[in-house]
C-alpha positions in Angstrom: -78.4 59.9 -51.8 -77.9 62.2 -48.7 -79.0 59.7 -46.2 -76.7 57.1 -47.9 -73.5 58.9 -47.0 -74.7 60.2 -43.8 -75.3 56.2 -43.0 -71.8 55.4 -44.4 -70.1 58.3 -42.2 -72.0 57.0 -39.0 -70.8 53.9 -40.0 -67.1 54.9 -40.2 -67.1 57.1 -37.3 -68.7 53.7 -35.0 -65.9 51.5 -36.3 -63.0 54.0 -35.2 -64.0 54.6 -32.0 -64.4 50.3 -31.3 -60.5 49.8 -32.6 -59.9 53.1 -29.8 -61.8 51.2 -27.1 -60.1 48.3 -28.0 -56.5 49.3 -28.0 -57.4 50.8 -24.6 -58.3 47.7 -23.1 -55.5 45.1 -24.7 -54.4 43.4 -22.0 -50.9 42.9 -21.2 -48.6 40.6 -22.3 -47.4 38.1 -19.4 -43.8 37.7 -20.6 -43.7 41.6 -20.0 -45.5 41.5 -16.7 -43.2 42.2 -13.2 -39.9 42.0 -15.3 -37.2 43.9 -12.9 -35.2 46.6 -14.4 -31.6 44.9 -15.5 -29.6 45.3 -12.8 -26.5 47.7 -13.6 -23.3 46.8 -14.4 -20.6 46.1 -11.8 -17.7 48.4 -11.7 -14.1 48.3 -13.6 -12.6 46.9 -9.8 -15.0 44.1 -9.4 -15.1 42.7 -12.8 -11.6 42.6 -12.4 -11.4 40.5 -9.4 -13.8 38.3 -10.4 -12.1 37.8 -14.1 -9.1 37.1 -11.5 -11.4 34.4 -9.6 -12.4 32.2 -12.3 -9.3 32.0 -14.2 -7.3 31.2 -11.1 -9.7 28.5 -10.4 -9.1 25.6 -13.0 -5.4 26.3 -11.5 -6.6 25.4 -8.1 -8.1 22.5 -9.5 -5.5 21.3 -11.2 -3.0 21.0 -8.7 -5.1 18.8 -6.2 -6.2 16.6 -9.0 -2.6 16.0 -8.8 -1.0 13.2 -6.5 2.2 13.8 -5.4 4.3 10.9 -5.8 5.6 8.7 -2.9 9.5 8.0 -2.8 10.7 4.6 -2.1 12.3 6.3 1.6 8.8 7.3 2.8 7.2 3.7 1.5 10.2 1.7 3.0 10.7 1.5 6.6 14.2 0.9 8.0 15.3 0.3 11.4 17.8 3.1 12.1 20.9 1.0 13.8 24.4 2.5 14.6 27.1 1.4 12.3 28.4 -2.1 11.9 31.7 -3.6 13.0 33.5 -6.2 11.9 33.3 -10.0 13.0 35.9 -12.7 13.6 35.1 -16.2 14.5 37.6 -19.3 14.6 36.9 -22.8 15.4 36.8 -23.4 19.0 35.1 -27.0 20.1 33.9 -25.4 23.2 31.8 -22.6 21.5 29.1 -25.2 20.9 26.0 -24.7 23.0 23.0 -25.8 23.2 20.1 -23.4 21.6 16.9 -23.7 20.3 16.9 -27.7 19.9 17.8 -30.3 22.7 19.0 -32.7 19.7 21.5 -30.2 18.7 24.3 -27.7 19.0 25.3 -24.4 18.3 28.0 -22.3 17.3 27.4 -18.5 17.5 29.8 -16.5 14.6 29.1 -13.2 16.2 27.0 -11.8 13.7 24.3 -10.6 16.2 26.5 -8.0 18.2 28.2 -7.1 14.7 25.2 -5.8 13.4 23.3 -5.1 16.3 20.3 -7.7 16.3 19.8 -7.5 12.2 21.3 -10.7 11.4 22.4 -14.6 13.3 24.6 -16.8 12.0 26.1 -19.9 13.4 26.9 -23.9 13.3 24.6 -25.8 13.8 25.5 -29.8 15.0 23.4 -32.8 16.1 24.3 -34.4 19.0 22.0 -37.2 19.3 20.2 -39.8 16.7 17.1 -38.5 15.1 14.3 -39.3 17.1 11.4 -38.7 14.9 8.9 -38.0 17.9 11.7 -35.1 18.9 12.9 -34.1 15.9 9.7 -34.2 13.4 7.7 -31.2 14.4 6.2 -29.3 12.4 6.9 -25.6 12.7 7.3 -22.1 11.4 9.5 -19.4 11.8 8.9 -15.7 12.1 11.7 -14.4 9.8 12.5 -12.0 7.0 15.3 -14.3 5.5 16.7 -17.6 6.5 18.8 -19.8 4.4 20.3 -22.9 5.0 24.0 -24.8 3.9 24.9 -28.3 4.5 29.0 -28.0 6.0 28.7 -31.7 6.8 26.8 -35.3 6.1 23.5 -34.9 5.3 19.7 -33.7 6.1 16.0 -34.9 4.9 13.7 -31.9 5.4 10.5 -31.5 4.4 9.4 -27.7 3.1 5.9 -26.8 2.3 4.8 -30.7 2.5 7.6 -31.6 0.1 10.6 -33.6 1.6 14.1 -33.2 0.4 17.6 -34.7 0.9 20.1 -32.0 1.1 23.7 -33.3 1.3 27.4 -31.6 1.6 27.4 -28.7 -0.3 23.8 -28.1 -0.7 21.9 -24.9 0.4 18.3 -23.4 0.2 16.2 -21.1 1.9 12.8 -21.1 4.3 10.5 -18.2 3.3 9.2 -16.2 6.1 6.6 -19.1 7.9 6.8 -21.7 5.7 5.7 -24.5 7.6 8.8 -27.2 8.0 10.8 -29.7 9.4 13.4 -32.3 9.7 12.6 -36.1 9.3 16.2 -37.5 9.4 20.0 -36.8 9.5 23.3 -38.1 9.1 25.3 -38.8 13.1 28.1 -35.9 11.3 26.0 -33.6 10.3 26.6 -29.8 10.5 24.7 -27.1 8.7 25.4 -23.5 8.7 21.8 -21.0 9.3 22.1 -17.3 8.4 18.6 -15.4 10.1 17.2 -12.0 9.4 16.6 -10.7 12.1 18.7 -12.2 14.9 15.7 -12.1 17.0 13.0 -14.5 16.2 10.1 -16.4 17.3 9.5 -19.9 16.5 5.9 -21.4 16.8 5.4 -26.0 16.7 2.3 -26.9 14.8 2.4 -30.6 15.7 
């Protein structure tokens, strides 16, 4: 009986001092291993500034998300000219010059100096029989506006491949560089031609 419990106390006493050995030796956890102290807290003035920072931020965003919107001055360009006077023309045989065609003649209404070079107008009058390898030539002209009225007889003209009798009383109008000409005319013919600008240039395709 004696021996039994000395066994069981040696027993005891070998098992304590393996859970000691062993609690000395656990290793150490890695999610615990080299962490850095937390850093400390900023102070009250630079929490505040930076609280400042990021809500002033999205505001700074904001505005140059936004375009600024483009007024119809800055996105239309005018030619500054000084102001306009008024013009007076009467008919006067002898004002009739010749221009632009040899076939024809023309009768200047004073527009140009009126408004300084921003619009032409005059009389135009043929002088001669239409001569198809004179008159027939395919061209364009570098306008903004031009339009057209028969005063007199009558014109065939051909617009954009498409020809056209225009007779007393009729008008149109020849889009900047539509290609065009005239194929025939009346000996009385007269037709009145209003050009923005007064200054052009006039190019022959054919």
């Amino acid at each position: 009986m004696a021996k039994a419990r000395a066994k069981a106390k040696a027993k005891k006493k070998t098992s304590a001092t393996t859970r000691s050995r062993a609690a000395r030796t656990r290793p150490v956890s890695k999610s615990g291993a080299g962490k850095k102290p937390a850093a400390k807290p900023a102070s009250g003035k630079r929490s505040a500034a930076s609280s400042a920072r990021r809500k002033a931020a999205p505001a700074r965003a904001s505005k140059a998300r936004v375009a600024k919107p483009r007024s119809a001055a800055s996105a239309v360009k005018t030619i500054k000219r000084p102001p306009q006077t008024v013009a007076v023309s009467h008919y006067n045989n002898a004002d009739f010059e010749t221009g632009l065609r040899s076939y024809a003649q023309y009768r200047d209404l004073g527009m140009v100096e009126a408004t300084h070079g921003m619009v032409r107008a005059h009389v135009l009058r043929f002088t001669e029989p239409c001569d198809p390898a004179v008159v027939s030539k395919l061209h364009f002209h570098n306008t903004e506006f031009q339009m057209v009225y028969v005063l007199k007889g009558w014109v065939k003209t051909e617009l954009g491949g498409e020809e056209m009798t225009m007779r007393q009383g009729s008008s149109w109008t020849q889009p900047p560089k539509i290609k065009h000409k005239i194929n025939d005319y009346s000996e009385d013919a007269e037709l009145l031609e209003i050009i923005l600008p007064a200054d052009f240039e006039t190019e022959e395709l054919s």
